[in-house]
N, CA and C of each residue as an Amber inpcrd file, in Angstrom:
protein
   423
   1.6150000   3.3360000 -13.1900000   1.1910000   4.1100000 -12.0290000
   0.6580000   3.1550000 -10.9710000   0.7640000   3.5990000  -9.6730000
   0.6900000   2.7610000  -8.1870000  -0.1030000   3.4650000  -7.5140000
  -1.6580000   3.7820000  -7.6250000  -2.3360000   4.7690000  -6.4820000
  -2.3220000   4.0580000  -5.1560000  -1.6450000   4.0900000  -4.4380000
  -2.1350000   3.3440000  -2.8220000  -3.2100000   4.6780000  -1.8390000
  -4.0540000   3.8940000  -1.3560000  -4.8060000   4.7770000  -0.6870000
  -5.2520000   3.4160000   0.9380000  -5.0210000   4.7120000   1.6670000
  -4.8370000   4.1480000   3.0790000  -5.6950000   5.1770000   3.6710000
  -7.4080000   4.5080000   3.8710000  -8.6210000   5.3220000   4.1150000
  -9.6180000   5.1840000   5.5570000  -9.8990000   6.1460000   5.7360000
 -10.8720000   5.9450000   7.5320000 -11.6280000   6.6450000   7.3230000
 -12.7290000   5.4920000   7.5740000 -14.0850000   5.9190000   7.4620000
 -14.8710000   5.2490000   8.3750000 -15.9700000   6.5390000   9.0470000
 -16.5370000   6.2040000  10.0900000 -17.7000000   5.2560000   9.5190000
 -18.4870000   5.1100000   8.4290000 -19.0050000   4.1190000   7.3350000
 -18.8430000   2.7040000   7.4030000 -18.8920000   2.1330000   8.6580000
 -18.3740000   0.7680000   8.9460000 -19.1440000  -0.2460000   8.2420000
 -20.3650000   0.4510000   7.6060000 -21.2250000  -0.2900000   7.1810000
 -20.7450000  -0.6900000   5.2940000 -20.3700000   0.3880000   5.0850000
 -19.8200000   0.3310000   3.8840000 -18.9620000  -0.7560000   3.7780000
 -17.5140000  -0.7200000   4.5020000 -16.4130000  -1.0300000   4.5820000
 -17.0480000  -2.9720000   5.0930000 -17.8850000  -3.1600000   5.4940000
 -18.2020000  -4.2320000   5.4240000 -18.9900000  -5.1730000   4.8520000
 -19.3980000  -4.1210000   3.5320000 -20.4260000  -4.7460000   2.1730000
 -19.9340000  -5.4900000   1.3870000 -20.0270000  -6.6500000   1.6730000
 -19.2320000  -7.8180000   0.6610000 -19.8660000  -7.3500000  -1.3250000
 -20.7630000  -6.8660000  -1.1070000 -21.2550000  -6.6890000  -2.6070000
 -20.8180000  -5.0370000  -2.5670000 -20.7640000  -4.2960000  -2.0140000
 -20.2350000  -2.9310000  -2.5660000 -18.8080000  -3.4530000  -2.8530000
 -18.2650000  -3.8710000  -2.3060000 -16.8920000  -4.4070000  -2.6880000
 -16.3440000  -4.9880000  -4.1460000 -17.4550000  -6.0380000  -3.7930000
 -17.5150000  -6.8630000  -5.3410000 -17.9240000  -5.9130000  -6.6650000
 -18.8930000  -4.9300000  -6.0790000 -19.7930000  -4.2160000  -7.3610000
 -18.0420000  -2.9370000  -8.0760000 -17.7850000  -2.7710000  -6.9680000
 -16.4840000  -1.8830000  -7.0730000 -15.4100000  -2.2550000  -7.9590000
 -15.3430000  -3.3910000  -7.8220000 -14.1370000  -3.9770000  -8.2950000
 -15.0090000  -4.2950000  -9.6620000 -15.7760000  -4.7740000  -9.4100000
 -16.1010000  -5.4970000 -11.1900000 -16.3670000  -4.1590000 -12.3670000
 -16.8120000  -2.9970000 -11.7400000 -17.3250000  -2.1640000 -12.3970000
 -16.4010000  -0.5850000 -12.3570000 -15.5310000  -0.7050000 -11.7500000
 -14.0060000   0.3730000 -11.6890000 -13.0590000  -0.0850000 -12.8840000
 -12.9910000  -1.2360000 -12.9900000 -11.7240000  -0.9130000 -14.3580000
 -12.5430000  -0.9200000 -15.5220000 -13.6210000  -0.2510000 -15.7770000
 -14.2310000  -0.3250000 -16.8130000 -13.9570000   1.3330000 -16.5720000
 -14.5320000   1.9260000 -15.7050000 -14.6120000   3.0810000 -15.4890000
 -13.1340000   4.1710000 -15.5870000 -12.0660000   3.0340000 -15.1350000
 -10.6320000   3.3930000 -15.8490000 -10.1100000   3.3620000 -17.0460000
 -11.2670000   2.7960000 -18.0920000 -10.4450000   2.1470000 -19.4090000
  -9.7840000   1.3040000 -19.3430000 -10.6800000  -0.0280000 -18.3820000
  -8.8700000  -1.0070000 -18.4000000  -9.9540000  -2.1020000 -18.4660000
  -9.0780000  -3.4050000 -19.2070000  -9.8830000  -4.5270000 -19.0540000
  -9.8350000  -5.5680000 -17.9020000 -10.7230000  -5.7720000 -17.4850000
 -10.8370000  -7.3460000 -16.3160000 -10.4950000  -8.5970000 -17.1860000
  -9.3410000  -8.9560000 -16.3530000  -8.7630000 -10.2270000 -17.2300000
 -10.1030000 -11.2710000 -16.2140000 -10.4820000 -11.3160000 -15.0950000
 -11.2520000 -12.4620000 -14.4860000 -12.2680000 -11.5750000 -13.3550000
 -13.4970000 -12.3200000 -13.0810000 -13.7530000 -11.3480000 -12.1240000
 -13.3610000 -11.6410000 -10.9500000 -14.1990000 -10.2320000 -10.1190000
 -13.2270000  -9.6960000  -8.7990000 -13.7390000 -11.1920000  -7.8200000
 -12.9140000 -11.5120000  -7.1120000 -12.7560000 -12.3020000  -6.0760000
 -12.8270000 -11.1380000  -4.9160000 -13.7030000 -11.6550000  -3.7330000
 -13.9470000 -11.2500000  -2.6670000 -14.1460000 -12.1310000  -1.5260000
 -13.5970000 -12.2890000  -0.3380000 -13.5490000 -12.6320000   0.6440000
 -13.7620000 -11.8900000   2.0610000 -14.7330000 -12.9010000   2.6650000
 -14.2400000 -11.8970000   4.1810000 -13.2980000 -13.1820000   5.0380000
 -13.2300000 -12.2440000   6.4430000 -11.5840000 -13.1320000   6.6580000
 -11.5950000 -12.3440000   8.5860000 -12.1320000 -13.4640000   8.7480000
 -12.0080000 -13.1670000  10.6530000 -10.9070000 -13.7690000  11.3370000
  -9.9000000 -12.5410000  11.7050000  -8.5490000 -13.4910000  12.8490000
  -8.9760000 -13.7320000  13.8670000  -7.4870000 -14.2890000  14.2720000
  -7.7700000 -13.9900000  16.1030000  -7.7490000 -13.6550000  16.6200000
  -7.5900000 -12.0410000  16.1700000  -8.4710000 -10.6770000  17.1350000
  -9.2340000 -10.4190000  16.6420000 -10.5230000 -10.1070000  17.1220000
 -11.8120000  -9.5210000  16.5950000 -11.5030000  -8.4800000  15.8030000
 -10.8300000  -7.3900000  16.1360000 -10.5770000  -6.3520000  15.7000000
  -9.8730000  -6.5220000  14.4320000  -9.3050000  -7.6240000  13.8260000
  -8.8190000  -7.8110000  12.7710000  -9.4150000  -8.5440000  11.4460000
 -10.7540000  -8.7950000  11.6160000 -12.2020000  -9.5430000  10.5080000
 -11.8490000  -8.1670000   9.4070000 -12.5790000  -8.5730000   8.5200000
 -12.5060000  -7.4300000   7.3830000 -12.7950000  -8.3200000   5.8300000
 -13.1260000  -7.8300000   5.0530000 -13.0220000  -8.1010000   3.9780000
 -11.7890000  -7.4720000   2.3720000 -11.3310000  -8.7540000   1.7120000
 -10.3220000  -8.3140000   1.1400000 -10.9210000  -9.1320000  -0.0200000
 -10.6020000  -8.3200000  -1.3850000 -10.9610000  -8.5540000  -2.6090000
  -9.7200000  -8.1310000  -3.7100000  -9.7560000  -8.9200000  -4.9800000
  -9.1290000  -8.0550000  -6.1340000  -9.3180000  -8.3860000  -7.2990000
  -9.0810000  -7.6260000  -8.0780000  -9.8820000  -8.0220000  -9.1990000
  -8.2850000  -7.7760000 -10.3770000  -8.0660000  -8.6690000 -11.3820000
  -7.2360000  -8.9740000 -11.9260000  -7.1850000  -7.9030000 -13.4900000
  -6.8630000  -6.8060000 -14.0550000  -6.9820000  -6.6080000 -15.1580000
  -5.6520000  -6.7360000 -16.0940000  -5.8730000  -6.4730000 -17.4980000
  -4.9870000  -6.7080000 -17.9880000  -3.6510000  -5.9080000 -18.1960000
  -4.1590000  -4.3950000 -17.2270000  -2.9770000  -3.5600000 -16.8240000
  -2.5490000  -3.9740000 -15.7380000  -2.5820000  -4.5060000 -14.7690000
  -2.0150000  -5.1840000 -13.6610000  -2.8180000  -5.5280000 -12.5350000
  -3.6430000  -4.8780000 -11.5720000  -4.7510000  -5.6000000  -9.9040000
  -4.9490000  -4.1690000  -9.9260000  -6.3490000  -4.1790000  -9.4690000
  -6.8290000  -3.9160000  -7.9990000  -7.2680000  -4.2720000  -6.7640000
  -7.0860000  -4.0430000  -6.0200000  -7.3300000  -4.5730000  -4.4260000
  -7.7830000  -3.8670000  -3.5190000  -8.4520000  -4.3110000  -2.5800000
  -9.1140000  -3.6550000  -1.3000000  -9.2240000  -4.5960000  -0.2000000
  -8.0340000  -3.9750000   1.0150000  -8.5640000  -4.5110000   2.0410000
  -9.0910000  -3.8660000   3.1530000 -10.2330000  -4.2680000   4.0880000
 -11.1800000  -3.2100000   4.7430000 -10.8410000  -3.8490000   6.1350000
 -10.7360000  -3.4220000   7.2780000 -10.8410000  -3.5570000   8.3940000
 -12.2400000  -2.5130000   9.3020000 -13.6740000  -3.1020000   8.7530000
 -14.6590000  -2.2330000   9.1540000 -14.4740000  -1.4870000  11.2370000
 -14.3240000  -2.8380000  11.8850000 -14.0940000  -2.4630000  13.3170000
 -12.7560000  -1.4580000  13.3700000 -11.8450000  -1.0060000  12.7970000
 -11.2140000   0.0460000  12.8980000 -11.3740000   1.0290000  12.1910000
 -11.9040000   0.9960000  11.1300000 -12.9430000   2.0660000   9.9410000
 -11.8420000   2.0870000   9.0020000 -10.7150000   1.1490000   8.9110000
 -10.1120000   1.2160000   7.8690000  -9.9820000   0.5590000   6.6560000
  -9.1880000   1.1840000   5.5040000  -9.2330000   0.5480000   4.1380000
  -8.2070000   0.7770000   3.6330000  -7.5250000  -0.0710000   3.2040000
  -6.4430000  -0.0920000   2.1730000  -6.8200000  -0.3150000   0.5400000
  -6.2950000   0.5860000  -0.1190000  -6.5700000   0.3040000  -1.5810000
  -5.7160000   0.1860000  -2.7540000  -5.6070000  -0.3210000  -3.2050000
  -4.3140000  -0.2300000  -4.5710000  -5.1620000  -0.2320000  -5.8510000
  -4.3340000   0.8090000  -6.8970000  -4.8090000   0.6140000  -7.8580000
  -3.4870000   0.7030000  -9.0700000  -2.8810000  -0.5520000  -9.5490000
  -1.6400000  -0.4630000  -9.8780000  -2.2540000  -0.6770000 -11.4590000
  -1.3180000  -0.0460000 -12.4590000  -1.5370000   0.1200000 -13.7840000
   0.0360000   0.5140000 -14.8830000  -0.2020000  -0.5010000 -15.4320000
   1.1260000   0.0920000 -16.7750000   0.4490000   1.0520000 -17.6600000
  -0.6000000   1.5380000 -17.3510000  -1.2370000   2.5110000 -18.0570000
  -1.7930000   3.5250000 -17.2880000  -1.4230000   5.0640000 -17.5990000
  -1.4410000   6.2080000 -17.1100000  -3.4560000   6.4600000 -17.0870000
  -3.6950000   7.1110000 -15.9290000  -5.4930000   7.0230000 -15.7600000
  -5.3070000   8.4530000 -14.5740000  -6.1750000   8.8900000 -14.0870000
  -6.3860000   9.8990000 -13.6430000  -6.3670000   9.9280000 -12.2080000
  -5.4830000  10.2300000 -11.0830000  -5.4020000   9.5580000  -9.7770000
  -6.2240000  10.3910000  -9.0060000  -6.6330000  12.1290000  -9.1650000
  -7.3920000  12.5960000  -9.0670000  -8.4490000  12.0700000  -9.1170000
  -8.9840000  11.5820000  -9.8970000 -10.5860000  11.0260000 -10.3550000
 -11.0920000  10.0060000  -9.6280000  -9.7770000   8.8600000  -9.6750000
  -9.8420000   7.7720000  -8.8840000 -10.1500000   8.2430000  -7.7880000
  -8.9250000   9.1430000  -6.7530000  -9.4250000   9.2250000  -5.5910000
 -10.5310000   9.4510000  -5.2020000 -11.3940000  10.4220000  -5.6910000
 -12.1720000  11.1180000  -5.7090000 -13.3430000  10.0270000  -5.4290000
 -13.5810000   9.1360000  -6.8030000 -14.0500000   7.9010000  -6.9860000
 -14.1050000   6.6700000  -5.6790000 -13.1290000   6.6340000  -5.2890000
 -12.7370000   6.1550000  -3.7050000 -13.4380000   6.3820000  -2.7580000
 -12.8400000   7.7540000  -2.5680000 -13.5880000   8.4880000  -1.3000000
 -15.0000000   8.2070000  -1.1040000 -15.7400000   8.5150000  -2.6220000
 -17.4410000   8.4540000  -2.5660000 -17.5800000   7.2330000  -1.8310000
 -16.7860000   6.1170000  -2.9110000 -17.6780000   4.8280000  -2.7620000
 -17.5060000   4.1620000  -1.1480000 -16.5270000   4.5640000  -0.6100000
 -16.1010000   4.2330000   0.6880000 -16.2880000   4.9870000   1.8100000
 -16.8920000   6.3690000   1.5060000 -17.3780000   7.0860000   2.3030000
 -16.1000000   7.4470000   3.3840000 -15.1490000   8.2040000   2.7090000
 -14.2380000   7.9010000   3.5050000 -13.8080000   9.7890000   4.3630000
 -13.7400000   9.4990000   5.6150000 -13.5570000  11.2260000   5.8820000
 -12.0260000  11.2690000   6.1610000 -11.1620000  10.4730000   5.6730000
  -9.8810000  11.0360000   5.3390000  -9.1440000   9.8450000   4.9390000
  -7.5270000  10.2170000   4.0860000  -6.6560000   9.5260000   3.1910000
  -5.4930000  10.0790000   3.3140000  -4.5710000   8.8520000   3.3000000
  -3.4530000   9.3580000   3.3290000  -3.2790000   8.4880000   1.9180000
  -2.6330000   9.5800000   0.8450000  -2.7700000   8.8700000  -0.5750000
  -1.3750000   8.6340000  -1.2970000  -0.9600000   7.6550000  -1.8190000
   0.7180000   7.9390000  -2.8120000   0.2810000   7.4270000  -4.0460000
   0.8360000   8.4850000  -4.9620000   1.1410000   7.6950000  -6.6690000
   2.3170000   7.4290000  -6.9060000   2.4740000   6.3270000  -7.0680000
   4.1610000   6.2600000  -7.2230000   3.9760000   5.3650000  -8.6920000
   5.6850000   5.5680000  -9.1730000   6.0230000   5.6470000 -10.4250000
   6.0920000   3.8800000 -10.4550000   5.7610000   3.2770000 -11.3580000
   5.7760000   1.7370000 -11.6520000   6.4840000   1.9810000 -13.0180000
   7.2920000   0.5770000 -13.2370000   7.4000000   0.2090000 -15.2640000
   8.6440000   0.8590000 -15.1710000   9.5590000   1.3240000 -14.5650000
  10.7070000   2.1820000 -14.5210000  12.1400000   1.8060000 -15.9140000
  12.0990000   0.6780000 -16.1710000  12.4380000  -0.1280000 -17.3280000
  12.2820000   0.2210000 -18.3450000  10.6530000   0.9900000 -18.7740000
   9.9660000   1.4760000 -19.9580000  10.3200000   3.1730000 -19.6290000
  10.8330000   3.3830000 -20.9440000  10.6820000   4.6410000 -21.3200000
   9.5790000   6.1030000 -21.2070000   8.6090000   4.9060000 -22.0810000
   6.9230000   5.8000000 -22.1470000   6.1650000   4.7840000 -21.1870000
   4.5740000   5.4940000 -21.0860000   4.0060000   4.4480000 -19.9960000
   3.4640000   3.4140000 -21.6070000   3.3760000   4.0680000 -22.8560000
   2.5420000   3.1950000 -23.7920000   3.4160000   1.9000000 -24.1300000
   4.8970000   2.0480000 -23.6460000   5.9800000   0.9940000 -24.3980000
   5.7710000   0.2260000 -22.6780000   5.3420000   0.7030000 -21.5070000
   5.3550000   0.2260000 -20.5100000   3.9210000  -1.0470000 -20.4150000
   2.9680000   0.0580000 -21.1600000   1.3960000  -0.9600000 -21.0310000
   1.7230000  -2.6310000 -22.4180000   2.5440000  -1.4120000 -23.2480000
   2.5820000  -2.6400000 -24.1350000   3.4250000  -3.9220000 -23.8400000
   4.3630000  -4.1130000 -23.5690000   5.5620000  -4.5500000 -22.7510000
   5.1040000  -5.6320000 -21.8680000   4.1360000  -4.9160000 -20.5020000
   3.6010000  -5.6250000 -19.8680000   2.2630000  -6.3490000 -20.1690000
   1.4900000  -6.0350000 -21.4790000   0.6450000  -6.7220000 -22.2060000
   1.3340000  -8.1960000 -22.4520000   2.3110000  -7.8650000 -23.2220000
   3.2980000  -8.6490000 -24.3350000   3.5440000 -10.5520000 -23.3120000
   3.9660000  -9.3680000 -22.2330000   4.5500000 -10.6020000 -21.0480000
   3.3340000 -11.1600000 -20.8890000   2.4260000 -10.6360000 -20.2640000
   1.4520000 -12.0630000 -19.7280000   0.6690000 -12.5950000 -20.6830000
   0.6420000 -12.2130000 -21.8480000   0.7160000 -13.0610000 -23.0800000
   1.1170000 -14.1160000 -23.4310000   2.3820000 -13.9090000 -23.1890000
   3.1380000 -14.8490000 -23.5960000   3.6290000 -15.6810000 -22.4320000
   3.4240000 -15.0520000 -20.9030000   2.8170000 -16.3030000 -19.8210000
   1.8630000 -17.2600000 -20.2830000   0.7440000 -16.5150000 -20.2290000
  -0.7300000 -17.4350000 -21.0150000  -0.3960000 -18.4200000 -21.5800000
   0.7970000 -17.9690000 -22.6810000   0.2910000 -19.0590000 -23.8420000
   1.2630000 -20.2750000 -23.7670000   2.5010000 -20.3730000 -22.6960000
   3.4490000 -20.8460000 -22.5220000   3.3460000 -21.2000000 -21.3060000
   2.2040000 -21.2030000 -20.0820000   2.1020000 -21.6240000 -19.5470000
   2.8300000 -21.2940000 -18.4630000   3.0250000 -20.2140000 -18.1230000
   4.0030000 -19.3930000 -16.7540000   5.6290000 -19.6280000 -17.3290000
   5.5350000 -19.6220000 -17.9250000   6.7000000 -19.6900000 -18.2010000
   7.6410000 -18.7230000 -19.8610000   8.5840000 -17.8620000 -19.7060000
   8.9610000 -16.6360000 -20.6390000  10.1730000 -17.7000000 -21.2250000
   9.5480000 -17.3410000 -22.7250000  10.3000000 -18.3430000 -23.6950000
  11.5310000 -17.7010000 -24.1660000
């Protein structure tokens, strides 16, 4: 599963909390049932339009990323929450919305793992692989 969430929120203050960010990410895939392969990395990140600063983070688990990128001066947020394992997109959103204070979403779940049959031969599958990245060193033997 692929939740993308594309969020505006007048909460600029939120959307520019380098530690709500961080606290989000480190403490959401627990709250999904999923493990953090490393913790969340967070950055902020000023272009060369003002209007384009924001902070972007993600945090690595062993079902696949999450990510967030925030553009506070436009009140926006992009979010992904990609998984070879089936979780509740309802809940999540829901979960979202709070933490981002967000007064509207335009939201998609789209289908990932299309290869795999079930999502459990999909989580396992994609377990299997970066496993055996790990242990081989990026490289599928």
């Amino acid at each position: 599963m692929h939740l993308v969430v594309d969020g505006y929120s007048k909460d600029r203050k939120k959307l520019s909390d380098v530690d709500l960010i961080r606290n989000f990410l480190d403490e959401y895939p627990e709250m999904l049932g999923m493990k953090k392969m490393i913790p969340p990395q967070v950055f902020t990140y000023s272009g060369e339009t003002s209007a384009d600063w924001g902070v972007s983070g993600f945090v690595l688990i062993a079902e696949s990323h999450i990510s967030v990128h925030t553009f506070p001066d436009r009140g926006y947020v992009n979010i992904d929450v990609f998984s070879c394992r089936e979780f509740d997109a309802e809940a999540s959103r829901r979960e979202i919305e709070d933490t981002f204070g967000l007064d509207g979403a335009k939201i998609w779940v789209l289908e990932r793992g299309i290869d795999y049959s079930t999502p459990r031969e999909a989580h396992d599958g994609m377990v299997s692989e970066r496993a055996q990245l790990s242990s081989t060193g990026g490289q599928i033997a």
